[in-house]
Structures are given as structure tokens and as C-alpha cells.
Backbone bond lengths (Angstrom), bond angles and torsions (degrees), N, CA, C in turn:
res aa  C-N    CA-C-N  psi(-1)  N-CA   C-N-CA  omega(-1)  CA-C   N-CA-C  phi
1 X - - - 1.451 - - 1.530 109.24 -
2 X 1.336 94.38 140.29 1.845 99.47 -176.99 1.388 104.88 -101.59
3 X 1.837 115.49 112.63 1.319 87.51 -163.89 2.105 95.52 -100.07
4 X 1.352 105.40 179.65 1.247 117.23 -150.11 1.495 100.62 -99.75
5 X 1.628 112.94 124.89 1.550 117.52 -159.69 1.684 92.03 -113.69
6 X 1.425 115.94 -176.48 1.431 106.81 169.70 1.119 145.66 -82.95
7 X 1.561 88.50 -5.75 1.805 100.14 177.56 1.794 102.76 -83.49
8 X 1.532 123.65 -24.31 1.013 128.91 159.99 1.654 112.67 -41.60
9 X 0.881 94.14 -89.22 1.832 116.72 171.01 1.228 110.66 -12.00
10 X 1.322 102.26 -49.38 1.768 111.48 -174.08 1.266 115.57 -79.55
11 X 1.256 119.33 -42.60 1.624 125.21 172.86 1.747 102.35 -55.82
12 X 1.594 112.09 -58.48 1.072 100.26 -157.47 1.655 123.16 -65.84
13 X 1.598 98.94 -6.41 1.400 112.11 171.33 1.427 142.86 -73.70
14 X 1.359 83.37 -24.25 1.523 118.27 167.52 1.436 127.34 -78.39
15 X 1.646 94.60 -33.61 1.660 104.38 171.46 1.474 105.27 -62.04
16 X 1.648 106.07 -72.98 1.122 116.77 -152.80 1.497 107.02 -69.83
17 X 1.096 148.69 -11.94 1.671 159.40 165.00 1.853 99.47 -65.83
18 X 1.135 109.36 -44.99 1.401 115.05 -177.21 1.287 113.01 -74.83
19 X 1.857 115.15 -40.98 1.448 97.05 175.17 1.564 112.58 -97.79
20 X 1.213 124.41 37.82 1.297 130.20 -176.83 1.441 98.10 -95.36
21 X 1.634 121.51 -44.77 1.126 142.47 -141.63 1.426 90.91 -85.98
22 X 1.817 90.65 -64.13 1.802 95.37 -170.69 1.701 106.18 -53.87
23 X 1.126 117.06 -5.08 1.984 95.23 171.80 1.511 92.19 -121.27
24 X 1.377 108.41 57.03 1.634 97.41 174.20 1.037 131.36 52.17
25 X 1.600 144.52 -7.00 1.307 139.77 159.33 1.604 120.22 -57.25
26 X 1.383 110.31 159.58 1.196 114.42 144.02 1.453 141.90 -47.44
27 X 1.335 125.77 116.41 1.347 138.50 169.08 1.033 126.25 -99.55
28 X 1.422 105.75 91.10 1.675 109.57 164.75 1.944 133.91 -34.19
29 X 0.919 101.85 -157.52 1.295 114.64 169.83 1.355 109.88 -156.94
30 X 1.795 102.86 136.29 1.671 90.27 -165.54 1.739 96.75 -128.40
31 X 1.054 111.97 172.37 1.374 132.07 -162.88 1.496 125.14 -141.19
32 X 1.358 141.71 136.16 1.648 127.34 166.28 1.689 100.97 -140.76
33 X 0.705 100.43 160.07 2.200 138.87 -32.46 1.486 105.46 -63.34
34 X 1.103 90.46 155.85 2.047 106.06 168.52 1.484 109.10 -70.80
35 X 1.746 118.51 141.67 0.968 122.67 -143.28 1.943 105.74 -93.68
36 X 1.298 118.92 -22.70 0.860 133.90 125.88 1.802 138.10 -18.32
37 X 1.247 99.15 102.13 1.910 100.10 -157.52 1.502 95.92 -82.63
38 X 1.518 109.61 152.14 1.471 104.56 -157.97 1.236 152.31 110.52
39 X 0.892 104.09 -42.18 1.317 134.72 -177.72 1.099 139.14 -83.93
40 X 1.519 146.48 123.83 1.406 110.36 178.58 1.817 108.71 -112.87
41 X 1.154 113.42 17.53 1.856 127.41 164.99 1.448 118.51 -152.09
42 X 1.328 103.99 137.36 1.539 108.75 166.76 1.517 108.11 -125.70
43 X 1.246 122.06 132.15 1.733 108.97 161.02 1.731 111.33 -123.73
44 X 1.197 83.04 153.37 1.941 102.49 -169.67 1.312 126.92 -126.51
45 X 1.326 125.68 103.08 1.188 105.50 -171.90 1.751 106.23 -107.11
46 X 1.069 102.45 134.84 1.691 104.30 -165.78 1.794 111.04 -96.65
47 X 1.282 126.15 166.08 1.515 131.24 -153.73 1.575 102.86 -68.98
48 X 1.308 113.36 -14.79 1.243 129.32 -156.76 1.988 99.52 -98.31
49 X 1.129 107.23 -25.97 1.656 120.86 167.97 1.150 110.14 107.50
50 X 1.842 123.15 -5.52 1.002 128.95 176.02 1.766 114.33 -65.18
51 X 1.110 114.29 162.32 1.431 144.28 -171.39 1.364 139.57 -111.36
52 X 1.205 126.16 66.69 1.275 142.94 -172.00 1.868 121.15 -78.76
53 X 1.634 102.32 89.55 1.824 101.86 -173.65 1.623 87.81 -96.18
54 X 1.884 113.29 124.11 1.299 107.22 148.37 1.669 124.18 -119.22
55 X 1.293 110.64 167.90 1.819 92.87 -132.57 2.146 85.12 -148.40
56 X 0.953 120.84 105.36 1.505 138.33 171.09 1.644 98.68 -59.58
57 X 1.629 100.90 117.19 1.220 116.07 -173.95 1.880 124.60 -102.27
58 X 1.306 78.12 -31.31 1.878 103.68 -152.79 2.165 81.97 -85.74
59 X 1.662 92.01 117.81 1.657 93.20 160.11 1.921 95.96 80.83
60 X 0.928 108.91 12.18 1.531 117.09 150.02 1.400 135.11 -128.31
61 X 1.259 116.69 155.70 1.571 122.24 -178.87 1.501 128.31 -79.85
62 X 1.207 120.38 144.33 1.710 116.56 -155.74 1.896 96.90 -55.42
63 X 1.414 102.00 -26.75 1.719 87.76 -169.50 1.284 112.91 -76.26
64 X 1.542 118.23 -34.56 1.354 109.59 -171.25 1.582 115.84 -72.90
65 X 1.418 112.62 -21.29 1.708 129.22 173.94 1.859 87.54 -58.60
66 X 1.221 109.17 -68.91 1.414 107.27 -153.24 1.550 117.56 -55.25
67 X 1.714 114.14 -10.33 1.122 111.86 -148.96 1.468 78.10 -107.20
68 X 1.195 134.49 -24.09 1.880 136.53 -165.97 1.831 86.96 -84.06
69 X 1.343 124.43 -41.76 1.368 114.63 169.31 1.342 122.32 -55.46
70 X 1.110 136.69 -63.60 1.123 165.04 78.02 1.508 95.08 69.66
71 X 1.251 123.95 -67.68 1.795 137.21 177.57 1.221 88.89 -117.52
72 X 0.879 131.35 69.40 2.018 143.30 122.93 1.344 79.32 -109.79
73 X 1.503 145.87 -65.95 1.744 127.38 -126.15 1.499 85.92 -94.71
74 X 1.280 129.64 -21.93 1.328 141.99 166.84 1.845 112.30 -39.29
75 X 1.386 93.58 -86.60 1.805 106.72 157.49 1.630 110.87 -51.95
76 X 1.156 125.84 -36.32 1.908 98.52 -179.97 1.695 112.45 -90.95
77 X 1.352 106.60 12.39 1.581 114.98 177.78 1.932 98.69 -95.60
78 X 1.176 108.62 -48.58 1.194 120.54 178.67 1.973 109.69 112.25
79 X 1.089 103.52 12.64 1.484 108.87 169.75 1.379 143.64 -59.16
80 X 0.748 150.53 137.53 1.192 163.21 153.90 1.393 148.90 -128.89
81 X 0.994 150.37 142.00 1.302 140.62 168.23 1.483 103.37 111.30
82 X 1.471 101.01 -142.31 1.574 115.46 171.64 1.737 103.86 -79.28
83 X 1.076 121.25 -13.85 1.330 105.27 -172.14 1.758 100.52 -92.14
84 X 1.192 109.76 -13.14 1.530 117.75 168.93 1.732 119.91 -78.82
85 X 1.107 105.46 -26.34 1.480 124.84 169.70 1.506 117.28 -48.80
86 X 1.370 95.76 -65.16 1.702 89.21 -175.54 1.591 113.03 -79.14
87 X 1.289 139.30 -20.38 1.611 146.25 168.48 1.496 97.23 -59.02
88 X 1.650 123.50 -42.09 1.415 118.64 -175.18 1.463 100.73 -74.27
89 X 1.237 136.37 -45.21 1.247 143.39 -178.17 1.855 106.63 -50.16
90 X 1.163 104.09 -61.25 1.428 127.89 177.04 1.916 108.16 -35.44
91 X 1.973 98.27 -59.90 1.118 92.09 -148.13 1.508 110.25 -90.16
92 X 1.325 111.00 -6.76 1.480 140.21 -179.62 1.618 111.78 -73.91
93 X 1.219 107.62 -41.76 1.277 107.15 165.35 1.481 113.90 -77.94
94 X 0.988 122.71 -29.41 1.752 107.01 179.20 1.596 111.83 -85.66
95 X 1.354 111.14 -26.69 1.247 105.99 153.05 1.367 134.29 -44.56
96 X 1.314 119.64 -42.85 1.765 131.61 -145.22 1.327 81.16 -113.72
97 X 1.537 144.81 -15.25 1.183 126.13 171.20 1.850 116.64 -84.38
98 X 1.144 82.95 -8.27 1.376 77.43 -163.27 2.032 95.58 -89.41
99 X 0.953 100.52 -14.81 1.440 100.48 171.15 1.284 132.23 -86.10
100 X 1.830 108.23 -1.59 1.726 111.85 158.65 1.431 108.25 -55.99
101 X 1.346 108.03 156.09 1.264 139.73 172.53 1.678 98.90 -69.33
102 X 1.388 141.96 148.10 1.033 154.88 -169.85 1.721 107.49 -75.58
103 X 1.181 158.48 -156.32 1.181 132.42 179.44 1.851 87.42 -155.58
């Protein structure tokens, strides 16, 4: 297991905010750790409409981080179901690619 450091965290935030945008969704803003003990996600949506995913890093693996990111932009889109399926499919892969090693 690859577990998930902060330079991870940061890339993958960047991915997935970027390809949220590029298909027109909402892009949160994400944060670690959630302030909340326990936990390994919090999401927030503030009066202002903004979007706050925070996401427990330390002692987890890049996939399971990516996938709690992943459904924050999920929940601030308002998705669900099968129509949430393929955006998770979508955004998970551009995430998790971007975390290969260069070749």
C-alpha cells in the first residue's frame, strides 16, 4: 500500500478540482485533516456556496484519499446514483494517473 503523503494530497487536489471544472462541475476546496477527530472526511458547504472536502491523509493509501476526494466533488455537485458513477469513474482515473511514477 502506497500510503498518501502531502505532496500527494496536493497534486491530487489539483487534479481533481481541475477536472471537475474542465467538465463544468463544481470544485470544491479540499483540506487535511478534517477537524473533527475520527474521521477520515468531512464536507462543508458554506452560506457563500462554496465547498469545503476535508480528507485524513496520514496512515492511508493514495486510493482511498482519492476516492473520499473524489465524493466530496461528488456531494457538492449533488450526484448520485448511476449518474454519479461514471464522474467517479472519470475523476478517479485522472486522479490515480497522475500519481504514476514517470517512466
Amino acid at each position: 500500500m502506497e500510503t498518501c503523503s502531502a505532496l500527494d494530497f496536493g497534486e491530487m487536489s489539483r487534479v481533481v478540482a481541475g477536472e471537475a471544472r474542465r467538465h463544468g462541475l463544481v470544485a470544491p476546496s479540499f483540506r487535511s485533516p478534517p477537524r473533527l477527530k475520527g474521521v477520515t472526511r468531512t464536507v462543508r458547504r458554506y452560506p457563500n456556496g462554496q465547498w469545503l472536502v476535508s480528507v485524513r491523509c496520514r496512515g492511508r493509501s493514495v486510493a482511498d484519499v482519492a476516492a473520499d476526494m473524489v465524493d466530496g466533488v461528488l456531494m457538492a455537485n449533488g450526484l448520485e446514483g448511476t449518474a454519479a458513477e461514471g464522474w467517479r469513474i472519470t475523476l478517479r482515473a485522472a486522479c490515480l494517473h497522475e500519481q504514476r511514477p514517470a517512466a
